[in-house]
C-alpha positions in Angstrom: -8.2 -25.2 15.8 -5.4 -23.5 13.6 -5.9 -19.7 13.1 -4.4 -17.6 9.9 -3.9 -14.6 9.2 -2.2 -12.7 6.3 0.9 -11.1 6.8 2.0 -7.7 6.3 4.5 -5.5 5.9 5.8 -3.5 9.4 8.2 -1.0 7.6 6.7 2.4 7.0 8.4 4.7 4.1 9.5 8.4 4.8 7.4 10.9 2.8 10.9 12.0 0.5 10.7 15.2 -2.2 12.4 13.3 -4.7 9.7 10.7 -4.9 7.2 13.3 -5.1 9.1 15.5 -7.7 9.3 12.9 -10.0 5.4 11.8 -9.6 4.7 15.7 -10.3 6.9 15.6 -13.5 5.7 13.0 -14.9 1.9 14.5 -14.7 3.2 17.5 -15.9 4.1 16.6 -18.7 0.7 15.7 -19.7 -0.9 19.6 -18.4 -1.3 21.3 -21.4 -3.5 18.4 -22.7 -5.3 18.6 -19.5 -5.5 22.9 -19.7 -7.4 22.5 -23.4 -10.5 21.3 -20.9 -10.3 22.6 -18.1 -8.3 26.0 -16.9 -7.0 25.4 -13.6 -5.9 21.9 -12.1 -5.0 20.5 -9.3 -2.9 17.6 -8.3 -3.5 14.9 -5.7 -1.3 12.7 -4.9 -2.6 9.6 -3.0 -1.0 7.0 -1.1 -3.4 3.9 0.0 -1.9 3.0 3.2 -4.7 0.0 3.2 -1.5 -1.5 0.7 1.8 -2.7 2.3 3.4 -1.2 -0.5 1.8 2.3 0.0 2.5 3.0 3.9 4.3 6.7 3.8 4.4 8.8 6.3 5.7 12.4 6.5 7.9 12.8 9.1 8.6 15.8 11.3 11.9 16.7 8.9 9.6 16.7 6.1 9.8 19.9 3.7 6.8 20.6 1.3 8.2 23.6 0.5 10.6 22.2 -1.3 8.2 20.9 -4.0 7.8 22.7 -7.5 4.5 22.1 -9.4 2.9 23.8 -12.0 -0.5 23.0 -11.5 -2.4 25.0 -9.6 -2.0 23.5 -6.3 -0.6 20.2 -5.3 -1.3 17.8 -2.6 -0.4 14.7 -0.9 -3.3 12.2 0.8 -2.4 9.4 2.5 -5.7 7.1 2.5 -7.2 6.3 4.8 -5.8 8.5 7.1 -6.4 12.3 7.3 -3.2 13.3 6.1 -3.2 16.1 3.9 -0.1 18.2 2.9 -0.4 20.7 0.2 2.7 20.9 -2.0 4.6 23.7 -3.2 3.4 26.4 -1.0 5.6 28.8 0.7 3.9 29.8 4.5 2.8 33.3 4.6 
């Protein structure tokens, strides 16, 4: 009896600023529409790791800090993991 199964992708992408940056300029360029409802907003970002194409990890030379945003606060979730980094935030 033949057994399939679906392939999928082994390589796992580094979590890089530069991809983030430009996913957090492009939505900022739509926060003043977003402001005229509602006065503070936040950004997630999410990764669905479930997808081949979506597997991103951070890595331990991953910065955050090295994020700007202007909304309010900005995070990355990588579904369906528990990986949460908030973006932008200087530690205290």
């Amino acid at each position: 009896m033949a057994h399939w199964g679906v392939a999928r992708a082994g390589y796992v992408a580094a979590l890089g600023v530069d991809a983030l940056q430009l996913r957090i300029d492009d939505k900022a360029t739509r926060l003043q529409n977003y402001m005229e409802t509602v006065s503070e907003n936040w950004l997630i970002i999410v990764a669905d790791s479930t997808k081949p194409s979506q597997m991103i990890e951070a890595r331990a030379d991953f910065d955050p800090t090295m994020i700007s945003s202007p909304f309010a606060r900005t995070f990355f979730y990588r579904y369906p993991g528990k990986t949460v980094i908030e973006l932008g935030v200087k530690p205290c």
